[in-house]
Phi, psi and omega in degrees: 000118164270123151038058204259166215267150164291178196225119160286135183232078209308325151320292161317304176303328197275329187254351174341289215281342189285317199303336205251340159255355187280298227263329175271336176284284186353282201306347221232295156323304167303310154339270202260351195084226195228056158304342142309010188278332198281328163330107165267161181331278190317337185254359159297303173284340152300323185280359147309283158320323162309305179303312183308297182302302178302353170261347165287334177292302206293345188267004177265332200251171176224038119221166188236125167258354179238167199270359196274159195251183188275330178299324200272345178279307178320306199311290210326314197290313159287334183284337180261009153269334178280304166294322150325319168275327168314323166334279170321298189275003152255357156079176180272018190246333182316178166284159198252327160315146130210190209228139172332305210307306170328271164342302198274357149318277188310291176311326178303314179293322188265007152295325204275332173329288214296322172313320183277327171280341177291327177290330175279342172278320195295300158348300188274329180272306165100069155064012171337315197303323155358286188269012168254159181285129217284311160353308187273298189303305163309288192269018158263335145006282192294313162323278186334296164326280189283025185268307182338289186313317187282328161275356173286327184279323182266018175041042137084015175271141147214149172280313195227342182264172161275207212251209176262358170296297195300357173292301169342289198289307189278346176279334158321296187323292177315326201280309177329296167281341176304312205285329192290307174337305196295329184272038145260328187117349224261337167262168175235167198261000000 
């Protein structure tokens, strides 16, 4: 008897894995409020880079002393791009305040950015990402990341590239198919 292809639904896996990062900034929000409010770009893209880099460590070392996995670092990752284009889009003169409600307002909206361009590459690419390695994902991350740095050092100019939103927007993305791999089996967490 043959195989039949598992059958996927990318749309459904995308908003899965957003509901599971959605649940931990709320939850975050009620916590710490919106102190991340104080975040400038750069220190946005370190702490990108941290998450990134610890996850190259674990794919590198063949032991782990902290308990946290490579999936809670992926979450970490859309939550710091999504504030980050949140960032971006309310400048540094909005309140540094805002109410769970807001915030979760403000995220929603900018899911919907990383969502809509994830349908439009997905189009044009037919889901290539399917077949890359949670590796390739990782170090185009750290690429992104140090694209970040680097329009930041140029006072947030490029000539010819895009700008740090659309970086901002592929590392949600990149973070995105990762967590979906991992709940497929096809990544390890």
């Amino acid at each position: 008897m043959e195989k039949l292809p598992v059958m996927t639904n990318t749309n459904q896996q995308y908003d899965d894995a957003v509901r599971g990062c959605r649940d931990i900034f709320i939850k975050k929000t009620r916590d710490y409020g919106t102190s991340w409010r104080v975040l400038r770009t750069i220190s946005i893209a370190d702490q990108l880079y941290i998450k990134a880099r610890r996850i190259r460590t674990l794919q590198e070392a063949s032991e782990q002393k902290v308990g946290e996995d490579k999936a809670g670092e992926f979450r970490a990752m859309v939550n710091y791009g999504i504030i980050g284009l949140v960032q971006l889009s309310l400048g540094a003169s909005a309140p540094e305040d805002l109410d769970e409600k807001e915030a979760g307002r403000l995220y929603d909206s900018k899911v919907a950015e990383a969502r809509a361009t994830m349908l439009d590459k997905n189009h044009d690419y037919g889901e290539a990402w399917r077949d890359m390695s949670q590796e390739s994902f990782v170090d185009l991350i750290l690429m992104k990341i140090l694209r970040i740095r680097q329009i930041v050092s140029n006072d947030g100019k490029t000539l010819i590239s895009e700008g740090i939103d659309s970086n901002y927007i592929d590392i949600i993305n990149y973070s995105l198919f990762a967590l979906i791999l991992v709940a497929e089996g096809k990544h390890t967490a």
